[in-house]
C-alpha positions as CSV (number, residue, x, y, z in Angstrom):
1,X,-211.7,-47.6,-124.0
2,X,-210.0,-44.3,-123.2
3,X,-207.4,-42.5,-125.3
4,X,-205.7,-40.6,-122.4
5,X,-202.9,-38.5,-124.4
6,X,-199.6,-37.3,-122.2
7,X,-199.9,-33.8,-121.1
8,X,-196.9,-32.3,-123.0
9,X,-196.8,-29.3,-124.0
10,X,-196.3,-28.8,-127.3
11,X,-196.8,-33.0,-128.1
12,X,-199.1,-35.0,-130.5
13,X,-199.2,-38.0,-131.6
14,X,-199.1,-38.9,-135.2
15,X,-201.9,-40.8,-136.3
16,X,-203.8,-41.9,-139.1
17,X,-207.0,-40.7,-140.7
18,X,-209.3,-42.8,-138.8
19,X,-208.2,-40.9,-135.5
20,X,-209.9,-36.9,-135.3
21,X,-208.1,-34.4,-135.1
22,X,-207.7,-33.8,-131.5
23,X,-205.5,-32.1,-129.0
24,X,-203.2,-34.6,-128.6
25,X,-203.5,-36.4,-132.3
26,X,-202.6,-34.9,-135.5
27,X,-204.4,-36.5,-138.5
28,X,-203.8,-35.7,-141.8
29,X,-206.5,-34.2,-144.1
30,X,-209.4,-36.5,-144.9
31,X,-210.6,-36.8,-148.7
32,X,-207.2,-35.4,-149.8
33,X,-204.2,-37.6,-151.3
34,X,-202.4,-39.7,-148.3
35,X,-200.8,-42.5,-148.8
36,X,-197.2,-43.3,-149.7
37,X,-198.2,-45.2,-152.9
38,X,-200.0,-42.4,-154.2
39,X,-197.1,-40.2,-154.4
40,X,-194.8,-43.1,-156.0
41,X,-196.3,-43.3,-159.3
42,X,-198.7,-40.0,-159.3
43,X,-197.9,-36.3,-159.7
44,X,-196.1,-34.2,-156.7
45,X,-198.4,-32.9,-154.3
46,X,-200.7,-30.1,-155.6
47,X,-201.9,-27.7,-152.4
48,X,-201.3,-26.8,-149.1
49,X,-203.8,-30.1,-147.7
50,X,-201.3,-32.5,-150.7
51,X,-198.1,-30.8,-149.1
52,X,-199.0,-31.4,-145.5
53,X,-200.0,-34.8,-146.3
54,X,-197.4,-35.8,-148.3
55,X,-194.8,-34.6,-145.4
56,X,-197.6,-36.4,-142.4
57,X,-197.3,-39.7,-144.7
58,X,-193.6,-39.8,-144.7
59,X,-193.0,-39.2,-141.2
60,X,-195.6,-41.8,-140.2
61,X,-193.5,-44.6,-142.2
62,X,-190.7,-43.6,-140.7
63,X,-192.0,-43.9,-137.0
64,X,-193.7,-47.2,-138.2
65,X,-190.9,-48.5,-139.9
66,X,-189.1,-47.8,-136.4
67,X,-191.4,-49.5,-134.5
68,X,-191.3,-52.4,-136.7
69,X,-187.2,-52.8,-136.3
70,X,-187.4,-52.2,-132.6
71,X,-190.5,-55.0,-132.3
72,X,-188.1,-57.4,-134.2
73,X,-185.2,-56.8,-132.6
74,X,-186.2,-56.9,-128.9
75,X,-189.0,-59.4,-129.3
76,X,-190.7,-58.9,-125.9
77,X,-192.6,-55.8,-127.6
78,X,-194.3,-57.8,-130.2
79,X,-196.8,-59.3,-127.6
80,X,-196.3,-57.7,-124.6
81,X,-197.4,-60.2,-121.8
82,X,-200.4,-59.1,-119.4
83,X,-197.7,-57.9,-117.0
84,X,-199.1,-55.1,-114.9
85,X,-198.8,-51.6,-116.5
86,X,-196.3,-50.3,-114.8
87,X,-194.1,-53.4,-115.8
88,X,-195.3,-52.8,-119.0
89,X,-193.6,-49.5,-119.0
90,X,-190.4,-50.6,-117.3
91,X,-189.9,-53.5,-120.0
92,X,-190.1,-50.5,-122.8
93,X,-187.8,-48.2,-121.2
94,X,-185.3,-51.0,-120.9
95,X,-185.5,-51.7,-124.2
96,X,-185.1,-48.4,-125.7
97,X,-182.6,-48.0,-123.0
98,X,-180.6,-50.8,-124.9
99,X,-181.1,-49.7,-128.5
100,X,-180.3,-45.9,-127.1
101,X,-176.8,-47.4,-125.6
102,X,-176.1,-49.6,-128.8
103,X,-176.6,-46.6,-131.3
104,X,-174.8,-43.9,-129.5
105,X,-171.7,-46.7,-128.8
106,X,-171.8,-47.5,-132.4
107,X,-171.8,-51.0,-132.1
108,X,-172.9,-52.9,-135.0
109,X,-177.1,-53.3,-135.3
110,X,-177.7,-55.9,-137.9
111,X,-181.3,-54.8,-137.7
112,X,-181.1,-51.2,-138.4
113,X,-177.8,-51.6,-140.7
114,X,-181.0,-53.4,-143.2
115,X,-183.8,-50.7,-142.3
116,X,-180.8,-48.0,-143.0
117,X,-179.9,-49.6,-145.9
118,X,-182.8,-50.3,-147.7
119,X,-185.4,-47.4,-147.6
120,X,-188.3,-50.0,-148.4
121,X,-187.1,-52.7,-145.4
122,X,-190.4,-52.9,-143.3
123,X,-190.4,-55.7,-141.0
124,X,-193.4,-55.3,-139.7
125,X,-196.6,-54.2,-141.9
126,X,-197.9,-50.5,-141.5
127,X,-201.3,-50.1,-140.1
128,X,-203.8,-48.2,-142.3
129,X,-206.7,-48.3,-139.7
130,X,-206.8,-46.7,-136.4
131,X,-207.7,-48.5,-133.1
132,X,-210.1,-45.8,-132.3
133,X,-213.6,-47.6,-130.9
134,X,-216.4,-47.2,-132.9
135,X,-218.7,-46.0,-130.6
136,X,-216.5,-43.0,-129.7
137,X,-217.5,-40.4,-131.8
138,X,-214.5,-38.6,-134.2
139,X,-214.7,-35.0,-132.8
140,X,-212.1,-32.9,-134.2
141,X,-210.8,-30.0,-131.8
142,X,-210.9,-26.6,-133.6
143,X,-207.3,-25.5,-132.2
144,X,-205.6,-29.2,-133.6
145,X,-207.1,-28.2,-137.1
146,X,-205.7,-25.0,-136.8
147,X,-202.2,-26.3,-135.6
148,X,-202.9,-28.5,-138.7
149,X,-203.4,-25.5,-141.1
150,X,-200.7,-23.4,-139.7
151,X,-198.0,-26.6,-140.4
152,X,-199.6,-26.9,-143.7
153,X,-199.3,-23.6,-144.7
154,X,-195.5,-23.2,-143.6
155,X,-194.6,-26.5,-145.4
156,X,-196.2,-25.4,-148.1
157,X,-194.6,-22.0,-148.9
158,X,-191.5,-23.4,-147.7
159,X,-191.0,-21.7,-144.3
């Protein structure tokens, strides 16, 4: 399987730790405090690696907590059929299309009214293991870990 990442300048994805560290992936820090149920009933985060992991974790729910409304709401995206690709893409765009219109016209979501409501509404479960195939090695790219450090560092002294 190939991970082929967009060519965006300046654009990563946000992955868990069982992805490396690569240009186009930004993994939090292994061995170092992750998870959103750490933080609930532990101490704040201690450390530039805690701070950066603590933010990382928090964004990630929200993006999967996103992608959970969105596969519940327009249902086509839970199991996408085996159209060809570029249907594939088409059906997304529609659908975002559609949730785009309905939130900037402010029409009533039912779907988002509970996510916005309820900070722990997850429709969908969040994924705690990566997809990434075993026999692909987890090479991390020096400049990603670097990028990493350098976000790290600014969350951590606040800048």
């Amino acid at each position: 399987m190939s991970h082929c990442v967009p060519e965006y300048l300046g654009k990563y994805y946000v992955v868990d730790a069982g992805y490396p560290n690569r240009k186009g992936y930004l993994s939090p820090y292994r061995c170092t405090r992750y998870h959103v149920e750490q933080w609930q009933n532990g101490p704040p985060p201690q450390g530039m690696k805690e701070t950066f992991n603590h933010a990382h974790s928090r964004v990630r729910n929200v993006i999967e907590r996103s992608f959970g409304v969105l596969k519940m709401k327009w249902r086509i995206l839970l199991k996408m059929a085996k159209f060809p690709e570029k249907k594939q893409t088409r059906i997304i765009v529609a659908c975002m299309t559609l949730h785009n219109f309905i939130r900037e016209s402010r029409i009533a979501d039912r779907e988002f009214a509970k996510c916005d409501a309820d900070a722990n509404y997850n429709p969908m479960p969040i994924q705690h293991e990566s997809e990434w195939p075993e026999d692909e090695p987890l090479v991390e790219d020096s400049n990603m870990n670097d990028f990493r450090d350098e976000l790290a560092y600014n969350l951590f002294h606040g800048l």
